[in-house]
N, C-alpha and C positions, 0 to 999 in steps of 0.2 A: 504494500500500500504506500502511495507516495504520501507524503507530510505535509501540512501546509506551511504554505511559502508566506513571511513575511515582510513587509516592504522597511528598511531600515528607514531614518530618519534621515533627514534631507536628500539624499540619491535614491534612486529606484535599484539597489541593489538587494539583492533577495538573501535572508537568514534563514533556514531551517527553525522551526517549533514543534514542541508538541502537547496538543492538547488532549484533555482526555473525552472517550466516545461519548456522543449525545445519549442519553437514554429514552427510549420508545413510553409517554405516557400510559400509564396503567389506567384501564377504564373501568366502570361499575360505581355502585356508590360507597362500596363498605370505605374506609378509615385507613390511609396510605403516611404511614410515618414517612417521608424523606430521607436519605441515606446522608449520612456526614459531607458532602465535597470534598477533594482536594484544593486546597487553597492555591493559588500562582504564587511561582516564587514572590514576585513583588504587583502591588496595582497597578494600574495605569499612570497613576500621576508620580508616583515615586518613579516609576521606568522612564518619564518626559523629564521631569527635575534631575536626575540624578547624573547625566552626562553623557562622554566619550570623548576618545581621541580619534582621530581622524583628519585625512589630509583634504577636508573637504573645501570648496572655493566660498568664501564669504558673499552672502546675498546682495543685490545691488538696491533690495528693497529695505525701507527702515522705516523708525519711529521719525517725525516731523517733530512734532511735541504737545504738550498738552491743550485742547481745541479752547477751554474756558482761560486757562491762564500761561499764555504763551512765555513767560518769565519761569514757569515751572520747570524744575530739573528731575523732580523725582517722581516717576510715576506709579502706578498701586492698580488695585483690583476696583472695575468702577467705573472707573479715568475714561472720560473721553478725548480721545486723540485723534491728530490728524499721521497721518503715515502717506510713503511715499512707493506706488507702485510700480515697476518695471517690467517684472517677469510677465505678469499677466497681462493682457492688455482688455481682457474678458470678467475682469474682477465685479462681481454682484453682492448685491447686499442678501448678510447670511455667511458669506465666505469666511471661515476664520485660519488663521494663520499663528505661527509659532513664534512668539517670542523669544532671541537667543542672542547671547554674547556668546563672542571667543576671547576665555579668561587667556591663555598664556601657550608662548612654544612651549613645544614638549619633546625631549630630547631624551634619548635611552641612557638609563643611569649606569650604564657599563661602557656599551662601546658607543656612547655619545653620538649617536644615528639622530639628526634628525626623525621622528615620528609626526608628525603634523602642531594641531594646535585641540586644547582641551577645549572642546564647545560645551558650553551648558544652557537649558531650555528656562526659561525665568517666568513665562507663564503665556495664555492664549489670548488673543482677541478678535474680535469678530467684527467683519464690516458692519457700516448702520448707512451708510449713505455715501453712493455712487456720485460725486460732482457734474460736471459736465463734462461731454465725450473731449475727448481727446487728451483732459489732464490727468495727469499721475497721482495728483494728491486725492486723497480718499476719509473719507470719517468712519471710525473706529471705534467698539469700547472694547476694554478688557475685561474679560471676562473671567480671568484664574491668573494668579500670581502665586507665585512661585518663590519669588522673592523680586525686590522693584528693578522698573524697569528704567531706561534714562533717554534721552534724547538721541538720536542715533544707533539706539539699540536699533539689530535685524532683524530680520521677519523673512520668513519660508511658509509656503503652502500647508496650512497641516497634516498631518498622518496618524491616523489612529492606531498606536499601538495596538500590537498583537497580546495579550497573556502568556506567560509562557506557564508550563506547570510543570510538575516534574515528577521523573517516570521512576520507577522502583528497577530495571536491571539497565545497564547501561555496557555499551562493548569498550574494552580495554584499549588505552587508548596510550601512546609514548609522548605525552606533550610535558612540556618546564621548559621554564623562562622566568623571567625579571618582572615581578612590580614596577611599571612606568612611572606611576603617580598617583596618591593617595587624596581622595578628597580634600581642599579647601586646604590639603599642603601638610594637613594634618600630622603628629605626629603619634598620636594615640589613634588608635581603631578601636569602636565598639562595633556589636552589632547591628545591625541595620545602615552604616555606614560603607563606602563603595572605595575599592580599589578600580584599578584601569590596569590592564594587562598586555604582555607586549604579543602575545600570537592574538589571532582571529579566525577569520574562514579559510585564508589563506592555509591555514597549518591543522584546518580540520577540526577545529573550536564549535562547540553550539552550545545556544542556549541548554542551562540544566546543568552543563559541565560542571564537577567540583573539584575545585584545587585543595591541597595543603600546603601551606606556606611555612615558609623557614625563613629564620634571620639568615641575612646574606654570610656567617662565620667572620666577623672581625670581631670575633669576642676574643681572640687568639687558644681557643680551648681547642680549636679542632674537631668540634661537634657543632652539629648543625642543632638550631633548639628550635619544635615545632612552635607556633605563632599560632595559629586557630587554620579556619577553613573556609574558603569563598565559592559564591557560586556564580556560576556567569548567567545573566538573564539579557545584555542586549551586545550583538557581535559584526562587529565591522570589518575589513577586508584584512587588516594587520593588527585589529586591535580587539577586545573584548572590555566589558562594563561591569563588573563583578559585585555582589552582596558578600558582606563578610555577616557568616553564619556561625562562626565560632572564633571566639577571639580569647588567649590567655596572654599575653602580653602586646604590644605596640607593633603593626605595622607599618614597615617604610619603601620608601623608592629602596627598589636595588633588590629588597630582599626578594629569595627564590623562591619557588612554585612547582608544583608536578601535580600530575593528575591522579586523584583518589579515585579508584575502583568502586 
């Protein structure tokens, strides 16, 4: 059975998921308890807030700024704004689109590769009012924050994430590599907090995958000391987006990774 195919965030390029089968309703009148679900690794709005690396090209569409008080700098959930359209030339009211910066290059903490740049999605808005044909500027409000937005923030088409959920046997797999970069530079990891990893599709990565991680060894002991365990929920062509699901001491760039069975 093929898998469904989902559409990553900003390019049309396709990740592997899997969800679990629909179930056929049960008909009659008698009294149908529900079975538990499997929950997705993570929801929707955590899998849009939480990031990637990626060498993708910066949108030529942005935030104008705010439509009531053009001196504003900081924008919020609400705001209506004016934005500046490019890509589409077809854009209609209803349309919503992804709010996103690129925080910072990202460079491999070993062999100092270039990797692209950390994007992160800051929240959604949705057109309210088409101007007059020909102009690019457009009326907006926001409708989900994420955290605020600013003047010249980006804007891409939206895409509705996929769920990923995760499967009970999984085939053995030889992937390790380096932690690229740790959320927000972090140097503590808890749970529910996101590493960034340096394979992807490229190297056979899919959602679901779990890693164990280990300090990179400059403790000079010569033992590697296990760090907890991540899960990758959203995967790009050299890179993956990962949930830390077990954490007993600090995640860092650098430190290593392999793949738990």
């Amino acid at each position: 059975k093929t898998e469904p195919e989902v559409p990553s965030f900003f390019r049309k390029d396709k990740i592997l998921s899997t969800a679990p089968e629909p179930e056929e309703p049960e008909t009659g009148s008698k009294l149908v308890i529900p079975e538990e679900t499997v929950p997705a690794i993570v929801d929707r709005f955590m899998m849009l807030s939480a990031g990637f690396v990626s060498e993708e090209e910066e949108s030529k569409d942005y935030i104008i700024g705010s439509a009531d008080d053009p001196a504003k700098s900081i924008l919020s959930h609400d705001e209506k704004v004016y934005i500046s359209i490019h890509s589409d030339a077809g854009v209609k009211v209803g349309d919503r689109f992804l709010i996103y910066q690129a925080i910072h290059d990202v460079k491999h903490p070993v062999t100092k590769r270039f990797f692209g740049e950390l994007f992160r999605i800051i929240g959604i808005l949705k057109v309210t009012k088409v101007n007059e044909e020909g102009s690019t500027t457009v009326t907006a409000s926001i409708v989900k924050s994420f955290d605020f937005a600013e003047k010249g923030s980006l804007l891409t088409p939206y895409q509705e994430p996929t769920l990923v959920f995760p499967v009970s046997v999984r085939p053995a797999k030889d992937l390790a590599g380096h932690i690229l970069e740790v959320a927000d530079r972090r140097t503590i990891n808890a749970q529910t907090d996101y590493v960034f990893l340096d394979k992807g599709m490229d190297d056979g990565v899919e959602p679901g995958d779990r890693f164990t991680v280990y300090a990179d060894g400059g403790n000079g002991s010569g033992v590697s000391k296990k760090l907890g365990e991540v899960e990758v929920f959203l995967v790009k062509k050299r890179t993956a987006t990962a949930i830390v699901r077990k954490s007993v001491d600090a995640m860092s760039r650098g430190d290593r990774y392999s793949y738990k069975n």
